[in-house]
N, CA, C, O and CB atoms as a CASP TS submission, in Angstrom:
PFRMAT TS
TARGET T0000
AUTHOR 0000-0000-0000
METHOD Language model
MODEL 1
PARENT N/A
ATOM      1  N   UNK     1     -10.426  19.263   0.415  1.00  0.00           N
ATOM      2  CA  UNK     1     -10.161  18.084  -0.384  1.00  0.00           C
ATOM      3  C   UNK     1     -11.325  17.104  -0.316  1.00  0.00           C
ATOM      4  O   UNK     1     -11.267  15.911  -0.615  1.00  0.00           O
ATOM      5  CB  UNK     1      -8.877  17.413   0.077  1.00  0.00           C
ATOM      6  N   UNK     2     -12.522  17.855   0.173  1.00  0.00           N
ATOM      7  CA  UNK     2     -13.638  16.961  -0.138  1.00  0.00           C
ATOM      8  C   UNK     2     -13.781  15.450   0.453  1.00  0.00           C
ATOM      9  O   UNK     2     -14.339  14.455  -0.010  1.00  0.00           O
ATOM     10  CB  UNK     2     -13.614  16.860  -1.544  1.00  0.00           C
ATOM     11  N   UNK     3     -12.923  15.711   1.882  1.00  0.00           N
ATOM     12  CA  UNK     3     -13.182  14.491   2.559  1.00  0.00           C
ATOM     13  C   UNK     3     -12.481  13.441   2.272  1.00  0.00           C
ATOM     14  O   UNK     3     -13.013  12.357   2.512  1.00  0.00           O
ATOM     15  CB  UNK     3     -14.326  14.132   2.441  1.00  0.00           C
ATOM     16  N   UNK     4     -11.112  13.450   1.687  1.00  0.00           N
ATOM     17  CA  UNK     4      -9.553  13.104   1.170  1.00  0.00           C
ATOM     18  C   UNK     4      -8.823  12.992   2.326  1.00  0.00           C
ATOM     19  O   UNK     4      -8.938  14.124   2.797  1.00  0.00           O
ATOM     20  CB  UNK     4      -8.796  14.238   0.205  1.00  0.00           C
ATOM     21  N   UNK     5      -7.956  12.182   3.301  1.00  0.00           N
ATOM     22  CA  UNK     5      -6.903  12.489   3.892  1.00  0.00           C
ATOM     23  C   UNK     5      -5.453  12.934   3.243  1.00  0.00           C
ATOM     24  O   UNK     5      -4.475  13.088   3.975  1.00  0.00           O
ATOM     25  CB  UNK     5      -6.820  11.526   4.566  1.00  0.00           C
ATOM     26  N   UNK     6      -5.389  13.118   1.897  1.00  0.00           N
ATOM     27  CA  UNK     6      -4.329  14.105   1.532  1.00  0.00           C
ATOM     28  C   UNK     6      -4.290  14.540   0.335  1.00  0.00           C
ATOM     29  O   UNK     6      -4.915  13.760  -0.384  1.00  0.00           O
ATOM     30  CB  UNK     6      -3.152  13.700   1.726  1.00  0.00           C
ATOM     31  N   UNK     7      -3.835  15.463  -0.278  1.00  0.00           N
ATOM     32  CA  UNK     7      -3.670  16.166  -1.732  1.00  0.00           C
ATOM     33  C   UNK     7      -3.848  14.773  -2.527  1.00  0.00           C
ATOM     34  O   UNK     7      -4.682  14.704  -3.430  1.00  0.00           O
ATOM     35  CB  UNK     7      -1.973  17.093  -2.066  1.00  0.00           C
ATOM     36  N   UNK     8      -3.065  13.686  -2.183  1.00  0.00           N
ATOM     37  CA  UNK     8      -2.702  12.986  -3.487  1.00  0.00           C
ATOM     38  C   UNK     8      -3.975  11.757  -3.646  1.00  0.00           C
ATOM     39  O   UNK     8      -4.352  11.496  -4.788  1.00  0.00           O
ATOM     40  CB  UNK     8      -0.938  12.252  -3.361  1.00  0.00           C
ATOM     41  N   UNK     9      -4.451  11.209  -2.757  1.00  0.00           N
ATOM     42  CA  UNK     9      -6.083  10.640  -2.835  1.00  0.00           C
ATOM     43  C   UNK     9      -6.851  11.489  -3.074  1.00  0.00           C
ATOM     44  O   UNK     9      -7.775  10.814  -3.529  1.00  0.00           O
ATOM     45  CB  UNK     9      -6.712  10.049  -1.687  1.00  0.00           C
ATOM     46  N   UNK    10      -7.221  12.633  -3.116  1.00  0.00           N
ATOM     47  CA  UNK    10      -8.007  13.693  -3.684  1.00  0.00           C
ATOM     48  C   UNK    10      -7.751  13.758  -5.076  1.00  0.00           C
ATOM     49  O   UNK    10      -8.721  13.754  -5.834  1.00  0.00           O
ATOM     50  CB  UNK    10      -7.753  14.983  -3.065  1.00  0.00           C
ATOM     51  N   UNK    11      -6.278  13.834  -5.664  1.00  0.00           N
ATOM     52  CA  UNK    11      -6.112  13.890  -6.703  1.00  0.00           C
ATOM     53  C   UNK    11      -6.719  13.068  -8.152  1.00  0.00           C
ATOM     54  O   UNK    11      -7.295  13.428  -9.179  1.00  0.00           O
ATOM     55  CB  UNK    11      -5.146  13.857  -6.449  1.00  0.00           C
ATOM     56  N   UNK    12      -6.077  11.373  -7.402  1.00  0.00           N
ATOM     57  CA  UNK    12      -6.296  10.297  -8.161  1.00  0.00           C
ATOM     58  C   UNK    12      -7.547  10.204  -8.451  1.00  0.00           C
ATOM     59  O   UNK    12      -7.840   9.923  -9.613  1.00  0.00           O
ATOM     60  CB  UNK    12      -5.886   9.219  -7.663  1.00  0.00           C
ATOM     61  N   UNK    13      -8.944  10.491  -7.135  1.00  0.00           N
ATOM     62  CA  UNK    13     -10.156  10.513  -7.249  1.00  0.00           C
ATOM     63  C   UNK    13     -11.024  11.509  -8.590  1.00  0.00           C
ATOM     64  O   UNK    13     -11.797  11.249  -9.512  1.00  0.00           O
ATOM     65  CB  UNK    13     -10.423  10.875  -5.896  1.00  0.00           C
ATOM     66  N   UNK    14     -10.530  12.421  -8.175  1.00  0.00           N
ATOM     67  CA  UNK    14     -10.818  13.640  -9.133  1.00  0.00           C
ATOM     68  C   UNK    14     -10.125  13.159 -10.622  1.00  0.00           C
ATOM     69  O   UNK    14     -10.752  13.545 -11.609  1.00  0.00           O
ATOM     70  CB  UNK    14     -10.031  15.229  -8.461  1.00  0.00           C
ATOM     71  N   UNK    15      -9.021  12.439 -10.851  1.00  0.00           N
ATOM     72  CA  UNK    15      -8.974  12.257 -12.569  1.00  0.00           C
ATOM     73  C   UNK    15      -9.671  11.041 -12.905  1.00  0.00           C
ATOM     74  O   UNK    15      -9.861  10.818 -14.100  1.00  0.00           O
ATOM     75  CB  UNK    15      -7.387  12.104 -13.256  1.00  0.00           C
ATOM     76  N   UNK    16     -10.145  10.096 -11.916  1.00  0.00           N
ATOM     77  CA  UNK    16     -10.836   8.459 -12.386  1.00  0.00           C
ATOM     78  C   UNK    16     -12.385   9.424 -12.732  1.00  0.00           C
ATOM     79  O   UNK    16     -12.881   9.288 -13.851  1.00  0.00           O
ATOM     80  CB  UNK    16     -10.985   6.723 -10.599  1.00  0.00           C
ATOM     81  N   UNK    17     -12.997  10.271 -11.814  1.00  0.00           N
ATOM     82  CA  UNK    17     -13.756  10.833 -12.045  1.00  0.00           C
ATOM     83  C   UNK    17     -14.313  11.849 -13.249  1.00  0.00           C
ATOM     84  O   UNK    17     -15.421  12.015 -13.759  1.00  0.00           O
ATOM     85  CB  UNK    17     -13.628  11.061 -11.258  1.00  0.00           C
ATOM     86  N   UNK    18     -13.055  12.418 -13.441  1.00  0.00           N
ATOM     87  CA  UNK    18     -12.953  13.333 -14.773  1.00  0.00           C
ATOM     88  C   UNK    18     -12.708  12.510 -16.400  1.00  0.00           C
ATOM     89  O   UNK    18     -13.236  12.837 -17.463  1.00  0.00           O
ATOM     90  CB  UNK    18     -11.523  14.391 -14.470  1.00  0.00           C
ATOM     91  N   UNK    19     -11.601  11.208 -16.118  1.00  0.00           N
ATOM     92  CA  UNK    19     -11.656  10.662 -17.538  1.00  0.00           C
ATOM     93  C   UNK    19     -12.748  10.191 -17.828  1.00  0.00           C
ATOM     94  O   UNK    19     -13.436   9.654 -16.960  1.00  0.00           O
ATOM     95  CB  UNK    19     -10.800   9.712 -17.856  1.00  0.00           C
ATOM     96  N   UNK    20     -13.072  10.268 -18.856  1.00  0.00           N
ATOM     97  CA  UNK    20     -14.066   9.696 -19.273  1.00  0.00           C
ATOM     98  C   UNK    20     -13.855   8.238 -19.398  1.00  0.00           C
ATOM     99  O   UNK    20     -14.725   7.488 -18.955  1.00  0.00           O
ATOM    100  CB  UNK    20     -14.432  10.282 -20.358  1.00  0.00           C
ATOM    101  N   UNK    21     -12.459   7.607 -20.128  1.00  0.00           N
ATOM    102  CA  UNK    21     -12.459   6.286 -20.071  1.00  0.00           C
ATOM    103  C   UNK    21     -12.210   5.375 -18.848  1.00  0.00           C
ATOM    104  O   UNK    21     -12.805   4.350 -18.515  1.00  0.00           O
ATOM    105  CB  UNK    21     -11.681   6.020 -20.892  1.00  0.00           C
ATOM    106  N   UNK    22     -11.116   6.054 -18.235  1.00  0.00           N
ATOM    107  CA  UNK    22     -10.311   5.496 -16.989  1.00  0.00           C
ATOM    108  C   UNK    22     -11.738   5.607 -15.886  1.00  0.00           C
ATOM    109  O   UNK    22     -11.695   4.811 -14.948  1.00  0.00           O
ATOM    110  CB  UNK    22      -8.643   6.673 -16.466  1.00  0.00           C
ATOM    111  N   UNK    23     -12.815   6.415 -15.942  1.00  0.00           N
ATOM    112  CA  UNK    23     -13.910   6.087 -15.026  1.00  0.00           C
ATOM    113  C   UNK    23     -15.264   5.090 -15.218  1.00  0.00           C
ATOM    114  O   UNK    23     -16.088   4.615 -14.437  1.00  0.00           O
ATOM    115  CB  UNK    23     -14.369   7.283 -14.780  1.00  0.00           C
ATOM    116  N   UNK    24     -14.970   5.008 -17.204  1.00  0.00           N
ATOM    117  CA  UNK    24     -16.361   3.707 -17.309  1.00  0.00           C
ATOM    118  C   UNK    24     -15.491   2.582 -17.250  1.00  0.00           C
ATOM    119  O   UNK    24     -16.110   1.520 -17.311  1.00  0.00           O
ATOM    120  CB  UNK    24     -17.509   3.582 -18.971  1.00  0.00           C
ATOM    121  N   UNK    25     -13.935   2.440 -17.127  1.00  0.00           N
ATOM    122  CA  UNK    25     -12.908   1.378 -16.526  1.00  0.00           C
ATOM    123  C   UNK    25     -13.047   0.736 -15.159  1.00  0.00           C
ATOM    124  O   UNK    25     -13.160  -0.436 -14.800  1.00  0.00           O
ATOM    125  CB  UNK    25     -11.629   1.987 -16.454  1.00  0.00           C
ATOM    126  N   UNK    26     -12.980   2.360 -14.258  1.00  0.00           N
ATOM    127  CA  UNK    26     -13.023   1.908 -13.140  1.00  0.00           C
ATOM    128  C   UNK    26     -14.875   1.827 -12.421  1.00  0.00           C
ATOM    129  O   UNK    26     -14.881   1.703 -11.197  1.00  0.00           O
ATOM    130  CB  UNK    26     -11.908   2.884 -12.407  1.00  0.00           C
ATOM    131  N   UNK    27     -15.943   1.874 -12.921  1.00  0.00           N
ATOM    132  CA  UNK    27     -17.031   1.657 -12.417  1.00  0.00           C
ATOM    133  C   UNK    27     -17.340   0.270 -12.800  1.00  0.00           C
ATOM    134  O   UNK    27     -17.648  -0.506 -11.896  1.00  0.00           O
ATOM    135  CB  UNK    27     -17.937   2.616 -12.761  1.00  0.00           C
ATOM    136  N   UNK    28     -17.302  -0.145 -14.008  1.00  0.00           N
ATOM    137  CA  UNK    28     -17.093  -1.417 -14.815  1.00  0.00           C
ATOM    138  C   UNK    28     -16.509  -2.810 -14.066  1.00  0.00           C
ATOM    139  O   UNK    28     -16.978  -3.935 -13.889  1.00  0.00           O
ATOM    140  CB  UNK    28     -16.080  -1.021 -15.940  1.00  0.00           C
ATOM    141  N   UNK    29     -15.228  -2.139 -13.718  1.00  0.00           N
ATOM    142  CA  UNK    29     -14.267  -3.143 -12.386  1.00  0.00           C
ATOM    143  C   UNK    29     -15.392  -3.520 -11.593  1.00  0.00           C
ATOM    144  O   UNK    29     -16.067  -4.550 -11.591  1.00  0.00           O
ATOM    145  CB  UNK    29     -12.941  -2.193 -11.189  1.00  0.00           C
ATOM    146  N   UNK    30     -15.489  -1.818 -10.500  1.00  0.00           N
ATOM    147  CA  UNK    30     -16.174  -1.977  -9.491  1.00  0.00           C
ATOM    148  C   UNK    30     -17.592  -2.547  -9.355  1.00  0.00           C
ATOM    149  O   UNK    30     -18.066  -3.017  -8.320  1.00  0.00           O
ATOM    150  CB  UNK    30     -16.119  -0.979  -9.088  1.00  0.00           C
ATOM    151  N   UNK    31     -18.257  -2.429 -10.649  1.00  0.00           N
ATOM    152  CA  UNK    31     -19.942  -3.135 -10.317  1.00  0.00           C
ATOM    153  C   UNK    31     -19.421  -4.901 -10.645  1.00  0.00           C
ATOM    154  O   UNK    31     -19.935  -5.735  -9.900  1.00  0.00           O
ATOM    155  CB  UNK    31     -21.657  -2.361 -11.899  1.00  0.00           C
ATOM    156  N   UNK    32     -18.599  -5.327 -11.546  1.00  0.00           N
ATOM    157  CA  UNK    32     -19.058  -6.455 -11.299  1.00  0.00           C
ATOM    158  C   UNK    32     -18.266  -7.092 -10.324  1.00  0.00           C
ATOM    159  O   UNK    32     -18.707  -8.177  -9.946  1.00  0.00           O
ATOM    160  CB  UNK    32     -19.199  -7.127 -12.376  1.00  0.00           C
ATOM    161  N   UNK    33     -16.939  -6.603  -9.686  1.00  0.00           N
ATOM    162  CA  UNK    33     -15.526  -6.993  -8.842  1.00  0.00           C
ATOM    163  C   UNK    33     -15.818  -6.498  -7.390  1.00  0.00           C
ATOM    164  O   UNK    33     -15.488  -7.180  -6.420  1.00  0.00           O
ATOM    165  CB  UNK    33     -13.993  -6.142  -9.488  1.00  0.00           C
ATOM    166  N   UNK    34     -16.388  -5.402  -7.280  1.00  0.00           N
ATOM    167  CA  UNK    34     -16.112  -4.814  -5.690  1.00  0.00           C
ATOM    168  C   UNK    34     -14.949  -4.332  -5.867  1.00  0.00           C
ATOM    169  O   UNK    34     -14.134  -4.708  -6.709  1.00  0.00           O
ATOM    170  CB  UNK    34     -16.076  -5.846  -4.371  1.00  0.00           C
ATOM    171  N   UNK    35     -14.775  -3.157  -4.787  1.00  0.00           N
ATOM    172  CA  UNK    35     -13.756  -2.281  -4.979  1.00  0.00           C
ATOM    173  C   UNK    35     -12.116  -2.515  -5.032  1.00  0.00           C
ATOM    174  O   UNK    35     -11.107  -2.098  -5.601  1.00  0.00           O
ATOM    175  CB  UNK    35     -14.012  -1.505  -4.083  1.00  0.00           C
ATOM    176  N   UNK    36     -12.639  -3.652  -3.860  1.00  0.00           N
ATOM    177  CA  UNK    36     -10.992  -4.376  -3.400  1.00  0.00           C
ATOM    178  C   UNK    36     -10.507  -5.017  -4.431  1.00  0.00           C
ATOM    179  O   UNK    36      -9.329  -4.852  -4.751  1.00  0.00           O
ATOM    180  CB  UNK    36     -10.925  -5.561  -2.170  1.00  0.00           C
ATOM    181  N   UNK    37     -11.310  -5.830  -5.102  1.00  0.00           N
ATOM    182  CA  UNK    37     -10.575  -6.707  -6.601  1.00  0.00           C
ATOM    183  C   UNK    37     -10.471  -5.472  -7.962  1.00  0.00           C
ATOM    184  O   UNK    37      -9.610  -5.639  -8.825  1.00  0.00           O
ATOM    185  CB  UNK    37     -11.989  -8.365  -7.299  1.00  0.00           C
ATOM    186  N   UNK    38     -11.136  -4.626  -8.011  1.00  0.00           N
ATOM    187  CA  UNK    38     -11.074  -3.622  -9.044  1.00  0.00           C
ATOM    188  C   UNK    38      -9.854  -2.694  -8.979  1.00  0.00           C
ATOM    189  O   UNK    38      -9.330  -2.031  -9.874  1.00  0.00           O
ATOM    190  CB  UNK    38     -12.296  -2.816  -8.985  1.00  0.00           C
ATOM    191  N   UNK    39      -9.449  -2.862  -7.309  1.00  0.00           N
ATOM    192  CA  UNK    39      -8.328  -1.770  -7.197  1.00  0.00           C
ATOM    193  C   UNK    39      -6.933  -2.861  -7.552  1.00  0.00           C
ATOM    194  O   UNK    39      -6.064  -2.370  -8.272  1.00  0.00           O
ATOM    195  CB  UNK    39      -8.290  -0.883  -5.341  1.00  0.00           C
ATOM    196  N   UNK    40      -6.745  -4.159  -7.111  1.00  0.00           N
ATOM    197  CA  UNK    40      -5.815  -5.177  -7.377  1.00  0.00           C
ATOM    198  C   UNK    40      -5.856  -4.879  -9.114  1.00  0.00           C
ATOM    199  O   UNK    40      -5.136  -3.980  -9.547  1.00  0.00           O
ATOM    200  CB  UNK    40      -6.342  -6.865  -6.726  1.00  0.00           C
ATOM    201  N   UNK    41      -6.638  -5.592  -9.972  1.00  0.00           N
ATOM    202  CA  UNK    41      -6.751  -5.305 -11.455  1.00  0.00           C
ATOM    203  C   UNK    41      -6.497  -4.129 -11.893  1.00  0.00           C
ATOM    204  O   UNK    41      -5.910  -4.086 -12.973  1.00  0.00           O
ATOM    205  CB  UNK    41      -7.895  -5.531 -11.941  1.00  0.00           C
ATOM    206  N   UNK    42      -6.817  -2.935 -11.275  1.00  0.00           N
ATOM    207  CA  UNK    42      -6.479  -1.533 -11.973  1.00  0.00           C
ATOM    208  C   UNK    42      -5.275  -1.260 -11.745  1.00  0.00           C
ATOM    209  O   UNK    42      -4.889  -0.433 -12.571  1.00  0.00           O
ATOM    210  CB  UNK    42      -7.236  -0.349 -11.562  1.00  0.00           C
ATOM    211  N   UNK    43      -3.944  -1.745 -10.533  1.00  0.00           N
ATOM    212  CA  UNK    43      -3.135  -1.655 -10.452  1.00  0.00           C
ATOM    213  C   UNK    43      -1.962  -2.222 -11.243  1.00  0.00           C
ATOM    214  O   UNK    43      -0.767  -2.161 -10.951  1.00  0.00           O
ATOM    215  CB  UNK    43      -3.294  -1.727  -9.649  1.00  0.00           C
ATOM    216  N   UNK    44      -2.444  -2.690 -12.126  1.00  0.00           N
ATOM    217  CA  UNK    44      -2.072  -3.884 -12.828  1.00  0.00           C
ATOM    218  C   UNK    44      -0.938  -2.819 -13.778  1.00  0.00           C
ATOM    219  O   UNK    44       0.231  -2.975 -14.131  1.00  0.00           O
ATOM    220  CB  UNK    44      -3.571  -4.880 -13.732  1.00  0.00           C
ATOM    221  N   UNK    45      -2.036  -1.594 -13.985  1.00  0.00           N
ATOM    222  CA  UNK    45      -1.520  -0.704 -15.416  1.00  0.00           C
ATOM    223  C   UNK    45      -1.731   0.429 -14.973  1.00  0.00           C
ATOM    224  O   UNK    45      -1.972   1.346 -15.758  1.00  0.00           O
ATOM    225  CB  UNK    45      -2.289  -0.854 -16.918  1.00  0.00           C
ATOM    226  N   UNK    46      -1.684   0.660 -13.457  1.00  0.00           N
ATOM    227  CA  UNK    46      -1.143   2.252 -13.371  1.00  0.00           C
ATOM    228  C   UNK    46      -0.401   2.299 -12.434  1.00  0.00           C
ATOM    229  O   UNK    46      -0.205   3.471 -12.112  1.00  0.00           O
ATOM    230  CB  UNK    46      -2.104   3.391 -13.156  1.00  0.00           C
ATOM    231  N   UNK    47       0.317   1.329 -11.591  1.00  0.00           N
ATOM    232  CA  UNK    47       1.388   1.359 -10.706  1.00  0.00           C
ATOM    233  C   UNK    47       2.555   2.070 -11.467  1.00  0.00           C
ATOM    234  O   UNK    47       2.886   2.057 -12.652  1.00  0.00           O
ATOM    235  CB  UNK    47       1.745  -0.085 -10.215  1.00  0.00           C
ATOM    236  N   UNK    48       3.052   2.687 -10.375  1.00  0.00           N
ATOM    237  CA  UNK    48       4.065   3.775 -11.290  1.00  0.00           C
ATOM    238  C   UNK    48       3.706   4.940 -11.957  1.00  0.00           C
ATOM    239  O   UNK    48       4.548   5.838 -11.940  1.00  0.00           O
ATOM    240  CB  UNK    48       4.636   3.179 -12.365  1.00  0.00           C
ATOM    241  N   UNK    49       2.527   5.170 -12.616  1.00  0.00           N
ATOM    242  CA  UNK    49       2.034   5.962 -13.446  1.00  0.00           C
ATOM    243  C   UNK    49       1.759   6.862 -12.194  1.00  0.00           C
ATOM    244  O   UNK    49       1.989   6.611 -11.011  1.00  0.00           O
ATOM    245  CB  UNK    49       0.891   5.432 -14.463  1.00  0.00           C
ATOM    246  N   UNK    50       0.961   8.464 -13.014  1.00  0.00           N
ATOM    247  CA  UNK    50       0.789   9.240 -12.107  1.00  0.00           C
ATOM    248  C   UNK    50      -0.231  10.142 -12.769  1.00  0.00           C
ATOM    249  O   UNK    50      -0.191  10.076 -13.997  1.00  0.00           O
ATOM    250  CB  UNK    50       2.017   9.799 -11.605  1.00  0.00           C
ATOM    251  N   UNK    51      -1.223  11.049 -12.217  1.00  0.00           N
ATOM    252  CA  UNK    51      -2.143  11.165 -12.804  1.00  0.00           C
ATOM    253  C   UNK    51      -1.732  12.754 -13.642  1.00  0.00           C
ATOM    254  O   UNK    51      -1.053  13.419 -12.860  1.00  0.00           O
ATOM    255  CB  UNK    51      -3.373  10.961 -11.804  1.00  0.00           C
ATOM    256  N   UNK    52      -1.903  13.316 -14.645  1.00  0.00           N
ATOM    257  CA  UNK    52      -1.400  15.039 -15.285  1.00  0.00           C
ATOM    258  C   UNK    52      -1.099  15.504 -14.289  1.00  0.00           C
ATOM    259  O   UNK    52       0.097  15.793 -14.285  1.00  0.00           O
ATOM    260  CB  UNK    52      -2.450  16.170 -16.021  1.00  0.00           C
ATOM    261  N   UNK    53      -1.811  15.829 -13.027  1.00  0.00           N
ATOM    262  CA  UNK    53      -1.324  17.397 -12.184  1.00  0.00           C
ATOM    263  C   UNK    53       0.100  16.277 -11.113  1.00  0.00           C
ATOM    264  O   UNK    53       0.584  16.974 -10.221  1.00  0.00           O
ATOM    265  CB  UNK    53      -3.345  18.497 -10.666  1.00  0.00           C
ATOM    266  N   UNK    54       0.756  14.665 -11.155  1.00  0.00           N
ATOM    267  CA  UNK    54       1.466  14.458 -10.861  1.00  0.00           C
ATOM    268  C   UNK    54       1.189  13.712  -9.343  1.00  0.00           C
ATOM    269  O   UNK    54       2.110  13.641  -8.530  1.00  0.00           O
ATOM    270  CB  UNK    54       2.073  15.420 -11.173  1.00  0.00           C
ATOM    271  N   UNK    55       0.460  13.417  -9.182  1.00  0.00           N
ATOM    272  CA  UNK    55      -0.166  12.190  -7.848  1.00  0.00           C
ATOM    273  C   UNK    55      -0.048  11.030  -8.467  1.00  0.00           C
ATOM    274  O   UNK    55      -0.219  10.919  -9.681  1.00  0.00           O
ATOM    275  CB  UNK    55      -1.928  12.254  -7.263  1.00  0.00           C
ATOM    276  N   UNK    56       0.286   9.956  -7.610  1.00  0.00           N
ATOM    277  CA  UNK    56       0.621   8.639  -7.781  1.00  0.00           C
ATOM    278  C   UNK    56      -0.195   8.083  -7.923  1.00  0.00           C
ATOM    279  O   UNK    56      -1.223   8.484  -7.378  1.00  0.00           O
ATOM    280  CB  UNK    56       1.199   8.083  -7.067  1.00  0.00           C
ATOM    281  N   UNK    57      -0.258   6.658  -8.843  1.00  0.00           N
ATOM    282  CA  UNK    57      -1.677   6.096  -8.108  1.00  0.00           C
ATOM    283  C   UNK    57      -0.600   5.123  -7.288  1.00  0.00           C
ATOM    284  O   UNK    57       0.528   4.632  -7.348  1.00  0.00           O
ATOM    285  CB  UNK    57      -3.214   5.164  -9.292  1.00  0.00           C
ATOM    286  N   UNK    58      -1.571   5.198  -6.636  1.00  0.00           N
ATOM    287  CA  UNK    58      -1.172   4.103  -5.257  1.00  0.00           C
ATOM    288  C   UNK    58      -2.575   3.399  -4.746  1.00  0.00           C
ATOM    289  O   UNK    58      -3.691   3.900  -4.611  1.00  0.00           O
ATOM    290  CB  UNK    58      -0.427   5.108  -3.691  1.00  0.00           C
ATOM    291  N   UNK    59      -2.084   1.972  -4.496  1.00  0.00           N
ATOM    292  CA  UNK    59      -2.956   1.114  -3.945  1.00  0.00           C
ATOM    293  C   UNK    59      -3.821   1.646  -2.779  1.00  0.00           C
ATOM    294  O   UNK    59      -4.950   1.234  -2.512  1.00  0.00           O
ATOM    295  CB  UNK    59      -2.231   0.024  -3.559  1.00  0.00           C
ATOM    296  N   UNK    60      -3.051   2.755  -2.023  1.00  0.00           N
ATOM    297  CA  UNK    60      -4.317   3.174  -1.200  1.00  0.00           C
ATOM    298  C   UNK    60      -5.195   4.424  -1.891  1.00  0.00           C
ATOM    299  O   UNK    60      -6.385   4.534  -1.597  1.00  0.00           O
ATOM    300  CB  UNK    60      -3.792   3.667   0.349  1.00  0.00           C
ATOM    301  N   UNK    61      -4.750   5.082  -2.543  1.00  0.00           N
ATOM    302  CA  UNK    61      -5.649   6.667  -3.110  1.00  0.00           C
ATOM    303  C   UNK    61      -6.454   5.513  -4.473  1.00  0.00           C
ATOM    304  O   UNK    61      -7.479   5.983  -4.966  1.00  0.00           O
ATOM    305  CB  UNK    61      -4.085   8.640  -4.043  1.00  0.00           C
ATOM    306  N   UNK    62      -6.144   4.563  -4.841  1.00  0.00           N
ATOM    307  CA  UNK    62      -7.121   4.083  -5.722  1.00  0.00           C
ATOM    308  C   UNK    62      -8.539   3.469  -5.612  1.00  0.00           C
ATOM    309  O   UNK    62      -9.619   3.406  -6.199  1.00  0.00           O
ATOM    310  CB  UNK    62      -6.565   3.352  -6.234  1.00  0.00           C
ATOM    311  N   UNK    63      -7.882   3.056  -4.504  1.00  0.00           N
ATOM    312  CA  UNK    63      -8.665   2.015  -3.469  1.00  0.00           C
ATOM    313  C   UNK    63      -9.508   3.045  -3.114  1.00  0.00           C
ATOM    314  O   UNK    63     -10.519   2.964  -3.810  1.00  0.00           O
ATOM    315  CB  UNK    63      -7.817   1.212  -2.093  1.00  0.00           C
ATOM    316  N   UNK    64      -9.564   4.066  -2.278  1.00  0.00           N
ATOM    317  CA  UNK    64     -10.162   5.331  -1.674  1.00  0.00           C
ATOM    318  C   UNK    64     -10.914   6.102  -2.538  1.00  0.00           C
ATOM    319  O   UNK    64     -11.681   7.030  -2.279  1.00  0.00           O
ATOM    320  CB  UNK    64      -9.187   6.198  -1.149  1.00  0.00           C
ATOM    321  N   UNK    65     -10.469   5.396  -4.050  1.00  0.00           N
ATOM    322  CA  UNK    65     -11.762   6.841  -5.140  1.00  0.00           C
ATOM    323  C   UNK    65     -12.262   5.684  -5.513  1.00  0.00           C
ATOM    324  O   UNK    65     -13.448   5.920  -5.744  1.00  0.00           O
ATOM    325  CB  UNK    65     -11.176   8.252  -6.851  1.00  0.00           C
ATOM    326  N   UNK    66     -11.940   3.980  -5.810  1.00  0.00           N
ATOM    327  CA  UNK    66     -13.176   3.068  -6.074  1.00  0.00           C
ATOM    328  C   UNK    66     -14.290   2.865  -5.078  1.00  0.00           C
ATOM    329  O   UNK    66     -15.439   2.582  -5.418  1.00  0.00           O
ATOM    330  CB  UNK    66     -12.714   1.771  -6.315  1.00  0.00           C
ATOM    331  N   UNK    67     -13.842   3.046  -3.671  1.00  0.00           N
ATOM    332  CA  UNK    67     -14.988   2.630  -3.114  1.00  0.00           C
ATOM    333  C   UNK    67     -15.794   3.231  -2.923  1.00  0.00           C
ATOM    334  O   UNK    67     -16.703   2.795  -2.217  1.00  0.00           O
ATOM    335  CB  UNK    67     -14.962   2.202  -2.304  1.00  0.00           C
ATOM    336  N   UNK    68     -15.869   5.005  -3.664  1.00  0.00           N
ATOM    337  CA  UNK    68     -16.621   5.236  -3.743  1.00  0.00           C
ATOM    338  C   UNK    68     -17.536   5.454  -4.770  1.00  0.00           C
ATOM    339  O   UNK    68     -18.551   6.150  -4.739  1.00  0.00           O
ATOM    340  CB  UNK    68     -16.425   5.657  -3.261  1.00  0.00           C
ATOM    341  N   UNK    69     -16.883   4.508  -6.075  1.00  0.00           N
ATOM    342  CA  UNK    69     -17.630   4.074  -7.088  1.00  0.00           C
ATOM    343  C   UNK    69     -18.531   3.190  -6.853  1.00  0.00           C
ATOM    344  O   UNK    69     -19.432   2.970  -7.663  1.00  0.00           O
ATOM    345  CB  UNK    69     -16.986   3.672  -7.947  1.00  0.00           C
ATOM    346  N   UNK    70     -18.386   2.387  -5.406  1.00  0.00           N
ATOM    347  CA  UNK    70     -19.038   1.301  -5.471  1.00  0.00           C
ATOM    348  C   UNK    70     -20.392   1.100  -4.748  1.00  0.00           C
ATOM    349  O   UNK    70     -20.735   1.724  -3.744  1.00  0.00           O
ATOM    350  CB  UNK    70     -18.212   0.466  -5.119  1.00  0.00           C
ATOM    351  N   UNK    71     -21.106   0.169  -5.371  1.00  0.00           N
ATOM    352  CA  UNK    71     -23.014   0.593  -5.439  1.00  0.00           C
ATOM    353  C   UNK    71     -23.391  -0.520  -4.520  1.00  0.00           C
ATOM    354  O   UNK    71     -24.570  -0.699  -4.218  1.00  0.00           O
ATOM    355  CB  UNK    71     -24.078   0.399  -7.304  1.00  0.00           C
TER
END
């Protein structure tokens, strides 16, 4: 899992990474916000939601694939 502590932060990482929009969303956040305020704002509109293969986003697996958007 590429250095993930579980299936479902691996997951979320891998689709912010793969959309094309939901990742110039979440780099966008992160260059001008930092990860911590990008993950508060992105939660805004995917709490609850879940990504196609069915992982949550959650404040921590979101948090865990922005910061490593962040420069």
């Amino acid at each position: 899992m590429n250095g993930y502590k579980n299936w479902n932060d691996w997951n979320v990482a891998l689709w912010i990474d793969n959309d094309e929009d939901l990742y110039h969303d979440a780099y966008g956040k992160v260059t001008m916000l930092g990860a911590s305020q990008a993950t508060k704002e992105m939660m805004v509109y995917l709490k609850g939601k879940r990504t196609p293969d069915g992982a949550r986003y959650t404040h921590k697996s979101l948090y865990g694939a922005l910061s490593r958007l962040e420069v």
